[in-house]
N, C-alpha and C positions, 0 to 999 in steps of 0.2 A: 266934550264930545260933540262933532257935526250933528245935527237931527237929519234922521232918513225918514221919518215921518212923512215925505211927499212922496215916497216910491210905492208905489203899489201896482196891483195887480186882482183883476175880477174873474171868476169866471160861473157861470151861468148852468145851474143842475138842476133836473126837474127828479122828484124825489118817483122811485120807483116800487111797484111793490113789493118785491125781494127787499126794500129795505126797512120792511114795518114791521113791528111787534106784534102781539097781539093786541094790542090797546089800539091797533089802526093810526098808530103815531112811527115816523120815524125812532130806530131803536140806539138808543144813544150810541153804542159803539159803531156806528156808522156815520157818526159826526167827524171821529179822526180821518177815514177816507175822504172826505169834502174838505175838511182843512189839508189832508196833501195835496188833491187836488189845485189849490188856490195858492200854497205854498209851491210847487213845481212852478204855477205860471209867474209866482214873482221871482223866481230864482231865474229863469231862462229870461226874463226882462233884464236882472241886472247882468245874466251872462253867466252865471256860477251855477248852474244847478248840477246835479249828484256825480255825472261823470267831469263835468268839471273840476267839482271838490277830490274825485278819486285821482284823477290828473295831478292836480296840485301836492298830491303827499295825503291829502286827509279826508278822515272820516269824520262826518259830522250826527252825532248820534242825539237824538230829542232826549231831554235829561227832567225839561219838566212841560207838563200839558196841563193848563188849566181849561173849563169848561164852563157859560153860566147859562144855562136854557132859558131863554124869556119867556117864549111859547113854542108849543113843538112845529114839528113841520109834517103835515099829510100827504098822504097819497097825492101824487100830481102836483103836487105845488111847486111851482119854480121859485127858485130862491139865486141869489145873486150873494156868493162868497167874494167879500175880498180881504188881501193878504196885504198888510202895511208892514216894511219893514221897520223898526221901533230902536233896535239895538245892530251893529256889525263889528266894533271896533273890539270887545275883547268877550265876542259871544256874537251869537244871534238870537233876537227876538223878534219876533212875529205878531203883530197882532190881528187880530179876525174878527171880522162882522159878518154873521149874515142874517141879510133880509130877505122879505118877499117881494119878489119880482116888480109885481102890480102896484102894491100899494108902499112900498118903502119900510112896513113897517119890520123892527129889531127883531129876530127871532134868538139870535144866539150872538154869544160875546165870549172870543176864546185869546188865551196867549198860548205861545209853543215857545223853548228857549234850546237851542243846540250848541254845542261844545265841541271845537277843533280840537282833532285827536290825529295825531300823527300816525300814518295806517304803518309803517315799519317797525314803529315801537309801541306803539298803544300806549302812550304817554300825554297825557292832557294839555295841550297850549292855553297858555293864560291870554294870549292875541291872537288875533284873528290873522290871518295870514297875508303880507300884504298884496299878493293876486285879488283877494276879496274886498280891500279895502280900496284900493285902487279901482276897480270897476264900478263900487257905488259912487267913489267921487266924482266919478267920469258922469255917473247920471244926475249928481246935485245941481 
């Protein structure tokens, strides 16, 4: 397998109050929104993102999300999500850092993994399709 390891994509959210628990921490379920976030801006880098993938025949449905909190994120803090492509040839994988802004330091370490599924059949592709594959090679 090529490594897409070098493709990425950043993008820059400052945590808001609507997004805190009561502990005055961001609430975890609000960590999948910042990884789509981060995940759309690397998909529109390589060129494939959602209407893309609907173009092409396929649905591409998240099957597994892993999460690891290092330390939470507060009110105000800016953080800086980015989205490494990891995996595209017979899947996609994602992987995710995010930090804070200022001082660089790890807050959160996530993976996401999606599966081409043929929107006519809803039959699972064991490859990726090669519109997908062809546009990351174009960016190695």
């Amino acid at each position: 397998m090529i490594s897409a390891a070098m493709i990425s994509a950043d993008v820059t959210i400052q945590a808001q109050f609507y997004d805190l628990d009561p502990m005055e921490v961001v609430w975890h379920g609000n960590y999948a929104r910042y990884l789509e976030q981060a995940r759309c801006a690397l998909l529109d880098r390589i060129g494939y993102n959602y209407p893309d993938m609907a173009a092409s025949g396929f649905m591409w449905p998240i099957v597994d999300m892993q999460l690891k909190y290092v330390r939470p994120i507060r009110f105000a803090q800016t953080v800086v999500v980015t989205a490494t492509l990891a995996e595209y040839e017979n899947r996609i994988r994602i992987d995710y850092r995010i930090r804070d802004e200022k001082s660089g330091e790890l807050l959160t370490k996530a993976r996401t993994v999606q599966l081409a599924v043929h929107a006519k059949t809803g039959e699972l592709s064991f490859e990726s399709p090669p519109i997908l594959i062809e546009k990351v090679r174009a960016l190695l």
